[in-house]
N, C-alpha and C positions, 0 to 999 in steps of 0.2 A: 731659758732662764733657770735660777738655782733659788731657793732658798738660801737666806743667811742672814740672820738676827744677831750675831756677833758682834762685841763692842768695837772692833777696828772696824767692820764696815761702818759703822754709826758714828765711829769719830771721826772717821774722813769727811762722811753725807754729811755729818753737821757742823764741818770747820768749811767746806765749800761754802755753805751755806749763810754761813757768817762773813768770807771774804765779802763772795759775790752777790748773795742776795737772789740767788736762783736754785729751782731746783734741779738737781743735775744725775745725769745716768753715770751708773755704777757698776764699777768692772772687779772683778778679784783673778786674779792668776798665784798659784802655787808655788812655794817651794819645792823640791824634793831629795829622796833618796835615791841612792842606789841598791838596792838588796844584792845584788851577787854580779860578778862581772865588772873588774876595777883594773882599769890599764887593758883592758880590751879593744877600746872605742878607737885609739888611733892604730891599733893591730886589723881593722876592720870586722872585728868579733861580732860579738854578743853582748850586752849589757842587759839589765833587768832593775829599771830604776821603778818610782812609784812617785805621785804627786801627793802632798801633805796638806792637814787642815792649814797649815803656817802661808798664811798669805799676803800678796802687795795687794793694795786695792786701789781704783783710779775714780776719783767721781769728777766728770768733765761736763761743759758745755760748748757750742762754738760763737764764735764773735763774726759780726759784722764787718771785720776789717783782719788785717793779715797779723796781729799782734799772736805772741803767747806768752802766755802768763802761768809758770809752774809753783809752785807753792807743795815746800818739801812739809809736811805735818810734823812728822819726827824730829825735824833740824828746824822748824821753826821759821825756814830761810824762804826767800821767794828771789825765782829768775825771769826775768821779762824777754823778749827780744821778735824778731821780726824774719817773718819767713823767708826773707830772702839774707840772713846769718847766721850761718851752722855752728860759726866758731867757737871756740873750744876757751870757756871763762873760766874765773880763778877757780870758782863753785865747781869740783872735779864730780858731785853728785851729778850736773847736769848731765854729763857726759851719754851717760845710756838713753836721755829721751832724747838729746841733739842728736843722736846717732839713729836714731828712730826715722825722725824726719828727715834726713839726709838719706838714708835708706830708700824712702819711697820718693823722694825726691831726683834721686838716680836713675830708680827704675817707671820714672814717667807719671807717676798720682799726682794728682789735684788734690791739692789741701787747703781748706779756707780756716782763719785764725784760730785759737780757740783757747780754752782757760779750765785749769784742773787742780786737785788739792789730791795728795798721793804719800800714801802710809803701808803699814803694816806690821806684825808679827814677826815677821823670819830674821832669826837672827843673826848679827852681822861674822861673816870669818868662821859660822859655824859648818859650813860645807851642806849648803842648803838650796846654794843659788839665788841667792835674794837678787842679781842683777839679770839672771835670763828671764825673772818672775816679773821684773819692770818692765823689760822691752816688749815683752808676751804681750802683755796687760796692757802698754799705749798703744802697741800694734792694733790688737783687738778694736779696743775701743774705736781708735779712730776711722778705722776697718768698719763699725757698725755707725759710729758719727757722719759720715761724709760718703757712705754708701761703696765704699771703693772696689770691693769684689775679691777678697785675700781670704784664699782657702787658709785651712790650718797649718798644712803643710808650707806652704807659700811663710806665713808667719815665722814659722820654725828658720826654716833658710833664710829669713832679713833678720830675724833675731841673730843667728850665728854673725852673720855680714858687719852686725853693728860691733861684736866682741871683736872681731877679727881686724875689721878695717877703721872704726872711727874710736874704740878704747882703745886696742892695741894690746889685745889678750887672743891666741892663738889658740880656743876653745874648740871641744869639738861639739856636735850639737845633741850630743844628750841632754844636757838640761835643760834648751827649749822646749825638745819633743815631749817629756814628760812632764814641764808644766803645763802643757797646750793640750796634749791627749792623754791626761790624767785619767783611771775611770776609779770611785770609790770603791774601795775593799779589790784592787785588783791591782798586780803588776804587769808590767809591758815588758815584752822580750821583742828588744830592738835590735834587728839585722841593721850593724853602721853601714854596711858598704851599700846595702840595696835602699837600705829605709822602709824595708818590709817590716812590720808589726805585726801582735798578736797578745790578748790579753789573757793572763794567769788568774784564777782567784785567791786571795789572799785575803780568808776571811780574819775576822779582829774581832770574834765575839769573848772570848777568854783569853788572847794575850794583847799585850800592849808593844809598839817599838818606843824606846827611850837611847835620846842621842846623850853617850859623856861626854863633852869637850874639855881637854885637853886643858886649852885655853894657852898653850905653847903652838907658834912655829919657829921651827927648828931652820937656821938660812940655809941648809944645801937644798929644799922643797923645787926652787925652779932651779936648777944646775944639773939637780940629782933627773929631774923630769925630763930634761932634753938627753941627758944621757941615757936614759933608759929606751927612749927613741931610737937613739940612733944604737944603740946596743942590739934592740928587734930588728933593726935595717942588717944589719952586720949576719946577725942568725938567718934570716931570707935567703941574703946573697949567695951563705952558703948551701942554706939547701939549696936554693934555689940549680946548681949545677949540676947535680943527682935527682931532682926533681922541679922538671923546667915548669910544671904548673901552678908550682907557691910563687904567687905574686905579694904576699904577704902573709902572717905567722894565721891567719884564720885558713890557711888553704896547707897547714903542716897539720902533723898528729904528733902525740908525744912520744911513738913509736920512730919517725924519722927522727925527732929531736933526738934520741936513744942512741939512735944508730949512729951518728955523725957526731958524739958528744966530743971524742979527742980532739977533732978537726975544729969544733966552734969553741974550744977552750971552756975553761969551769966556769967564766963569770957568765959569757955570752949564753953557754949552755944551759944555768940557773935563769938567766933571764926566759928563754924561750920554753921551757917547761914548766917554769910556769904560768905564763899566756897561751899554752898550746891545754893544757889541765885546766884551765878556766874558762874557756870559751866551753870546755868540754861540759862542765863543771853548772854552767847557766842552764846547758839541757836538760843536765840532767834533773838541777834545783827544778826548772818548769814541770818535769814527769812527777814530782815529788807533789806538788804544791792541785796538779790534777787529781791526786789517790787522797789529799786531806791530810797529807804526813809532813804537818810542821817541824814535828820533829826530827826528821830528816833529813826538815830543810835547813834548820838550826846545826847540823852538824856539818853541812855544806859550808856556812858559814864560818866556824871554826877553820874549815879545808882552806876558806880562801886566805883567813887570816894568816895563816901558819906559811901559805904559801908568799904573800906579801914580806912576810916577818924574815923568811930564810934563805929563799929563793931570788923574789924580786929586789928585796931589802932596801924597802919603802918606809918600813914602821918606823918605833924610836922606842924609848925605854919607860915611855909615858904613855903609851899606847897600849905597846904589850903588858904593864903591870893592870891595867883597867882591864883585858881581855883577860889574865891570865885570874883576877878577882872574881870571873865569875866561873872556870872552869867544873869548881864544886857542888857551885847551888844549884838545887835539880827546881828551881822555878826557871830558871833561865835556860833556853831551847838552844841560843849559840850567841853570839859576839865576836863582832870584826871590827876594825880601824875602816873607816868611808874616807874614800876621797884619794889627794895627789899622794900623801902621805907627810912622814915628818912630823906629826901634831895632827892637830882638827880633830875628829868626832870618833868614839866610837858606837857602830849601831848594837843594840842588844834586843834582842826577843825574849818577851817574857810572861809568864800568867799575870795577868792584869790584878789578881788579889796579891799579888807580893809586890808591886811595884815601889809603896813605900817604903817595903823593909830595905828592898832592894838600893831606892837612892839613898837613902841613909847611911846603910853600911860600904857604899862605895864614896859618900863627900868626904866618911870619917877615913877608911883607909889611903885613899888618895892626899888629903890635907898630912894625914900625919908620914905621907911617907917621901911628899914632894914640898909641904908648906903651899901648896894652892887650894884655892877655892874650886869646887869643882860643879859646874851650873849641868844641870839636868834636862833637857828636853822630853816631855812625852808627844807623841806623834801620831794622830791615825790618817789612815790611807783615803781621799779623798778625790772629790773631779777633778778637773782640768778648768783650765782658763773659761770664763762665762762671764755672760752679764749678770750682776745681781738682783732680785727684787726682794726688796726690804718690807717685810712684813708690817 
């Protein structure tokens, strides 16, 4: 169990509490980040995300009979229904906990009914994951409710199941794994293809992470994404005939990509160089962040941007003006665009005594130079999915 005296968990415990009129156990699962390694995950790379204090919370109990009764806190809204109807209602929030129970409903668990009240912090479209933080969190829960026996791991893979198969989002599963094996003040350097792990320190005593959002997406975000896909597929097949053991761009170097740059033409060639430099790129941040040299890890940062921005050309001009704002200020360690790309968030590391000055002079030059508002995240590095005890 975790410690958390947090106003979200107290407003879920005590809006349960007012539906139902019972006292109910209480789940938190994280949002997160990714520090370095962006378009790797479907390359079978490297990724290096981290779980945030920004959480979903579940406070449930079970019932006597097969009814469920969800009750969204945020939306005000409540879904009812019966375990034996998975279907898909107008309410398109239900979706991630229908997909829940349908999940373990496939793979053979016993569920008896049961009744929950479900909120949180993480905010929505900010590239945070607020919906691998929902399925984590029912999983969980019901996992400790009904005794069912769901490693972490296990979690991780029905969470992915649920994006995949009953929303209908082609997700990979980084952002299960890091809500669920979050560890505080630490990053995870996630092998995609094995699923091997291993934790980085990432201490947060003198700087702070703060997400800009954008607060734009741009419509090529999924068109541009599936082409970027099949562009790395394209880069394989070539090496792949000069060198039969790339089964995909984590089993190239940027030294083949070099060699063979005529042959996979300039666009394909900028794609694979830079996912052949960023997988690179994840090691090296983890060597970095072992010596206590943020500051080196802050210029990795930058590397990755730079490379999104020219190479992979993901960014947009709203993105790159937010990274290109902090190039200057020597409180700021680095700055990259998070996520599919197009819009969403940029992450920035920073000495935690300038952070005010910091969002200030970036709501002012952003507003005056696009007319948007521009909302601030600050973020620290925190557990993973648990049950809470409320102080």
């Amino acid at each position: 169990m975790i410690d958390n005296t947090c106003s979200n968990a107290d407003r879920v415990h005590d809006k349960f509490k007012e539906l139902f009129g019972e006292t109910p156990r209480l789940f938190r699962s994280p949002g997160r980040i990714n520090l370095i390694g962006e378009h790797t995950d479907y390359n079978q790379g490297f990724v290096l995300p981290a779980s945030l204090d920004k959480a979903v919370f579940f406070a449930i109990t079970p019932r006597t009979d097969n009814r469920v009764i969800l009750h969204a806190v945020d939306l005000d809204e409540t879904y009812e229904f019966t375990l034996d109807d998975f279907s898909k209602p107008e309410q398109t929030w239900t979706y991630y906990q229908l997909g829940v129970l349908d999940q373990l409903q496939k793979h053979g668990y016993q569920l008896g009914g049961f009744q929950t009240a479900f909120g949180g912090d993480i905010p929505l479209g900010a590239g945070m994951s607020s919906s691998a933080a929902l399925e984590c969190c029912l999983f969980f829960a019901l996992n400790e409710l009904f005794g069912l026996g769901l490693d972490r791991l296990t979690i991780v893979k029905l969470g992915q199941k649920v994006e995949n198969q009953y929303v209908g989002v082609q997700s990979g599963i980084m952002d299960q794994f890091a809500s669920v094996f979050g560890k505080e003040e630490s990053v995870i350097r996630l092998d995609c293809r094995s699923l091997e792990y291993e934790y980085f320190p990432f201490p947060m005593h003198e700087y702070l992470l703060v997400l800009c959002d954008t607060s734009v997406k741009h419509s090529l975000a999924s068109s541009e994404y599936n082409t970027r896909r099949q562009e790395c597929e394209k880069g394989v097949s070539i090496l792949q005939k000069y060198h039969p053991d790339v089964q995909s761009l984590r089993d190239a170097t940027p030294a083949m990509v070099e060699e063979h740059r005529e042959e996979l033409g300039p666009v394909v060639y900028r794609r694979c160089k830079y996912v052949t430099e960023e997988i690179e790129r994840v090691q090296v941040a983890c060597e970095l962040l072992l010596r206590g040299d943020l500051a080196g890890f802050g210029k990795k940062m930058y590397e990755t941007h730079e490379g999104l921005q020219h190479e992979y050309e993901v960014s947009c001009e709203e993105l790159d003006f937010l990274v290109d704002q902090t190039r200057d200020n020597p409180d700021v360690l680095g700055a990259r665009m998070m996520g599919g790309g197009f819009g969403g968030c940029t992450l920035n590391l920073i000495k935690n005594t300038a952070v005010d000055t910091f969002e200030k002079q970036m709501k002012a030059a952003y507003q005056q130079a696009f007319n948007i508002e521009l909302p601030c995240y600050r973020v620290r590095i925190m557990d993973g999915t648990a049950e809470v005890h409320r102080i």
